[in-house]
C-alpha positions in Angstrom: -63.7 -24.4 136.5 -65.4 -21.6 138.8 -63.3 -21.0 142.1 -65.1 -21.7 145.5 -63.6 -18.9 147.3 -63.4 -15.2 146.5 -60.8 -13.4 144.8 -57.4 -11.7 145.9 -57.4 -8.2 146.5 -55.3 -6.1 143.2 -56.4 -9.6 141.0 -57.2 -8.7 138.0 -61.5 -10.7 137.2 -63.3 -11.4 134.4 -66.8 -11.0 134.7 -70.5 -10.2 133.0 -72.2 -6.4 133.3 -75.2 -7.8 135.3 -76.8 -4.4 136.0 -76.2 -1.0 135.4 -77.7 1.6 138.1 -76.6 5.4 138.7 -74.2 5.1 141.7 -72.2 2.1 139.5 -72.4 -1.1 137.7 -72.7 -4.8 139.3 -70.7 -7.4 137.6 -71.3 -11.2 137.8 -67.5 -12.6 138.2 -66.8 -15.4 135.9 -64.3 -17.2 137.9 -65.8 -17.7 141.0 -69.1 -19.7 142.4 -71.5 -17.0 143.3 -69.6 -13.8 143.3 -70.7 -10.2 142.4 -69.1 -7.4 142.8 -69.7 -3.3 142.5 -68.0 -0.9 139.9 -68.4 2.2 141.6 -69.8 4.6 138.8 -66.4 7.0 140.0 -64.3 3.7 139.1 -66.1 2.5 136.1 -63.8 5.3 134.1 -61.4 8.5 134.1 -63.2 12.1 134.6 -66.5 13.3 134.9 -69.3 9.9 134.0 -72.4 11.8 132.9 -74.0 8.6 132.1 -72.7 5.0 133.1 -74.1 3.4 129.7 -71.9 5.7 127.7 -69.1 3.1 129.1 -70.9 -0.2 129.9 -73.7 -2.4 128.9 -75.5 -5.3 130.1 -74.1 -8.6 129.1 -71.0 -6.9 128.4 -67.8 -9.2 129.3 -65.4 -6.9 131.3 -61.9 -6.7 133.7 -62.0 -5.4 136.5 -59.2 -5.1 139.2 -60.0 -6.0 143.1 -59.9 -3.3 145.1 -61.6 -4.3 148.0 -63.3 -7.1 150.1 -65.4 -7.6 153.0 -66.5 -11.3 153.3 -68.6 -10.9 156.0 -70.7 -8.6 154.0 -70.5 -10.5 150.9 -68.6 -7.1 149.0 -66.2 -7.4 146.0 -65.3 -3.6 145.0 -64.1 -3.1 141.9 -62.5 -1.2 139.4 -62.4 -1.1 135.5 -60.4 2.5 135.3 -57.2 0.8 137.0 -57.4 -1.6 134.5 -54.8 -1.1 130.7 -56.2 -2.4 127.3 -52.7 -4.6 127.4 -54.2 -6.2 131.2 -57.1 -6.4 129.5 -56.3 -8.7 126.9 -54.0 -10.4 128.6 -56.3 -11.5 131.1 -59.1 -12.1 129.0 -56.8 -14.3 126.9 -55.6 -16.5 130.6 -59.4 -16.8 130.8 -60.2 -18.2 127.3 -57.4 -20.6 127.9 -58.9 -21.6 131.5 -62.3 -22.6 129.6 -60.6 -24.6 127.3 -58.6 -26.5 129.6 -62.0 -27.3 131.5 -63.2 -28.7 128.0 -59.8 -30.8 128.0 -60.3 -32.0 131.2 -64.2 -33.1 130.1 -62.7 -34.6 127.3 -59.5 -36.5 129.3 -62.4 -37.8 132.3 -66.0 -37.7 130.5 -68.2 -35.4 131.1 -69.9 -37.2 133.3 -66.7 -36.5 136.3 -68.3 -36.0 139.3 -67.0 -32.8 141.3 -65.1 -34.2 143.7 -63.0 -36.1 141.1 -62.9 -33.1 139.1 -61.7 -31.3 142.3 -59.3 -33.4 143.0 -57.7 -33.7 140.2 -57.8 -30.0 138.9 -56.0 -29.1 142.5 -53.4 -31.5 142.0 -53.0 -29.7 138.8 -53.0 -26.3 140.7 -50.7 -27.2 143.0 -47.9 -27.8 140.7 -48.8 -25.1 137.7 -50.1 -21.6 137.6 -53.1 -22.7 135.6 -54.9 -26.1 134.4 -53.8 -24.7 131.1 -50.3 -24.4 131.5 -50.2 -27.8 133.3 -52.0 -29.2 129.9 -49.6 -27.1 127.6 -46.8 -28.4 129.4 -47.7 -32.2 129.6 -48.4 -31.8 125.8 -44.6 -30.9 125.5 -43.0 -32.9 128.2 -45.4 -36.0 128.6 -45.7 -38.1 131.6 -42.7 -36.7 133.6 -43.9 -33.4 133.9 -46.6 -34.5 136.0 -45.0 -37.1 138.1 -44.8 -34.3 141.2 -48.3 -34.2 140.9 -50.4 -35.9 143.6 -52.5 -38.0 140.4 -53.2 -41.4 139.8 -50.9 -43.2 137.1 -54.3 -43.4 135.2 -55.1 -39.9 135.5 -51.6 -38.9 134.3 -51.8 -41.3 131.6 -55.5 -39.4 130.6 -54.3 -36.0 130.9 -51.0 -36.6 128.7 -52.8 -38.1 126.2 -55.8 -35.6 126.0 -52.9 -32.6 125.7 -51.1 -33.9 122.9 -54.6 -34.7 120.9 -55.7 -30.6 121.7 -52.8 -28.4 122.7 -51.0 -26.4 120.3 -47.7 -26.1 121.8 -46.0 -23.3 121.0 -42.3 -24.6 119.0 -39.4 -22.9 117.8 -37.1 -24.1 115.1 -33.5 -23.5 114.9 -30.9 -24.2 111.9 -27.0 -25.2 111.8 -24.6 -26.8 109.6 -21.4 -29.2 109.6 -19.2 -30.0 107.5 -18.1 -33.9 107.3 -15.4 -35.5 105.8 -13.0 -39.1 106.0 -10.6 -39.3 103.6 -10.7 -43.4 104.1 -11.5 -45.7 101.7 -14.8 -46.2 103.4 -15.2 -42.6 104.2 -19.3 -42.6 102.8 -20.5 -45.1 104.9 -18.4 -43.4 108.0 -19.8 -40.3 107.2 -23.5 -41.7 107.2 -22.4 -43.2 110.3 -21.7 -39.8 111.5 -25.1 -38.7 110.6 -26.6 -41.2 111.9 -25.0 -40.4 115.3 -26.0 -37.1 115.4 -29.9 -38.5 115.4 -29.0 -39.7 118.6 -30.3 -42.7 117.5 -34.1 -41.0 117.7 -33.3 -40.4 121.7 -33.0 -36.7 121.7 -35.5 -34.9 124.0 -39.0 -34.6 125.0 -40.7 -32.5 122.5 -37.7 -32.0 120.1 -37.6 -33.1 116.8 -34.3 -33.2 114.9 -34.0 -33.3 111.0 -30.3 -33.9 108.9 -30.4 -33.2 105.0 -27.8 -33.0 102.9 -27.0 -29.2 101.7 -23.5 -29.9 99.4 -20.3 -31.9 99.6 -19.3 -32.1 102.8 -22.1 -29.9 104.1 -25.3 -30.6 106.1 -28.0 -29.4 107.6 -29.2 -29.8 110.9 -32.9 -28.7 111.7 -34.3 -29.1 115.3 -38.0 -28.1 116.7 -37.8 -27.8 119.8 -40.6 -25.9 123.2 -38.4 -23.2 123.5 -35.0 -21.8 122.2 -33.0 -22.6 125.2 -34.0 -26.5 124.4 -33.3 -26.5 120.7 -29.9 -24.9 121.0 -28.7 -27.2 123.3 -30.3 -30.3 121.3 -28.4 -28.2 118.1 -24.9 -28.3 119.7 -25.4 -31.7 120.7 -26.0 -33.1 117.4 -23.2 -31.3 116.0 -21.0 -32.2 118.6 -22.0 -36.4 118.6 -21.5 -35.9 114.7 -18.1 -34.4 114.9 -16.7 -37.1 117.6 -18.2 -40.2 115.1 -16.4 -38.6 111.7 -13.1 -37.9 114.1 -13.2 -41.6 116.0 -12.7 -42.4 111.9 -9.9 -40.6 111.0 -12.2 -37.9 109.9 -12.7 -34.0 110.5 -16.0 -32.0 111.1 -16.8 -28.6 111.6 -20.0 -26.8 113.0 -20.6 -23.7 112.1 -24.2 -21.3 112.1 -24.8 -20.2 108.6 -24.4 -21.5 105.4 -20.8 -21.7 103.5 -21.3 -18.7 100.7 -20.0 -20.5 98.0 -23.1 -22.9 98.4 -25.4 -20.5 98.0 
């Protein structure tokens, strides 16, 4: 998706070495319909440029930070000094994720969208996230509610949700605790796998979190959960441990949670 408008000024731009020329270098910008801007030749590096192609070529993919615009004029100044390697990765990277979200959205609408579907759906999408990207990353982990403040079409939602968990790698975390389970009543195995069992929630724990129980050694257990984020998974964690620990008590039982591993397991 290529931006109609031009860009901010201090906004970091990808863009293409179009032409190289004494006074500075012209750079097609990658983002936007029909913008080029000018690298000074005194802002294409630090100190003394004896010649521009020591630093730049043709074709060459580039960032360059905004320094100045004059619309009426048609004028994007820029500058490639002001801009770190660490920006320069960075922003390269937002960019690489940009084209694949465009492929997505190919993929989630055909490629034969016209634009002012495509428009409407990507602004929607803008409106709500930072990027198309992040709004495809984060209906990958969240599904259909995380677009519901989005001005789509239950159809369009349904498309983009679908599309995201087919192609986004979402980024999980896993975290680890144990409890300890025990019912000294007669039918204290099956209470105890009832215990378990309740600390599944019943397969209802959250969007994007997976939860996992083994057995580690009498009375101890492991609970695994994969969750977006770490925030997410400890909370999911504690909550399993703590819907365990009320089943094995409402028995006559006792549980304990606890972090790592009892030594004498090991």
């Amino acid at each position: 998706m290529k931006y109609s408008g031009y860009p901010g000024t201090s906004e970091l731009v990808v863009g293409k070495v179009d032409e190289i020329a004494d006074f500075g270098v012209f750079v097609d910008l990658e983002e936007y319909e029909d913008k080029r801007g000018l690298c000074h030749v005194s802002e294409v590096a630090s100190g003394w440029i004896k010649n521009v192609r020591d630093h730049v070529g043709e074709g060459q993919t580039v960032v360059a930070k905004v320094l100045e615009i004059d619309e009426s004029s048609k004028q994007i100044d820029l500058s490639l000094k002001d801009v770190n390697e660490h920006q320069r990765k960075d922003k390269i990277q937002d960019w690489k994720n940009e084209q694949k979200a465009d492929n997505w959205m190919s993929i989630a609408f055909s490629e034969d969208i016209d634009d002012e579907q495509y428009s409407g759906i990507a602004n929607a999408l803008l409106a709500e996230f930072e990027s198309l990207y992040v709004a495809f990353e984060t209906a990958a982990i969240h599904g259909k509610e995380a677009l519901q403040e989005a001005d789509l079409e239950e159809s369009e939602i349904e498309a983009i949700v679908s599309t995201a968990r087919d192609n986004v790698s979402v980024p999980y975390v896993t975290v680890t605790g144990y409890v300890d389970l025990e019912c000294p009543a007669p039918d204290g195995v099956d209470r105890i796998r009832d215990a378990l069992q309740a600390a599944t929630g019943n397969g209802e724990v959250g969007e994007g979190t997976e939860l996992d129980i083994s057995y580690v050694g009498s009375p101890e257990y492991r609970i695994e959960v994969q969750a977006p984020d770490y925030k997410t998974a400890e909370r999911e964690l504690e909550a399993a441990a703590g819907r365990a620990d009320e089943a094995i008590v409402g028995h006559g039982g006792s549980g304990e949670y606890h972090r790592e591993r009892r030594e004498d397991d090991e």
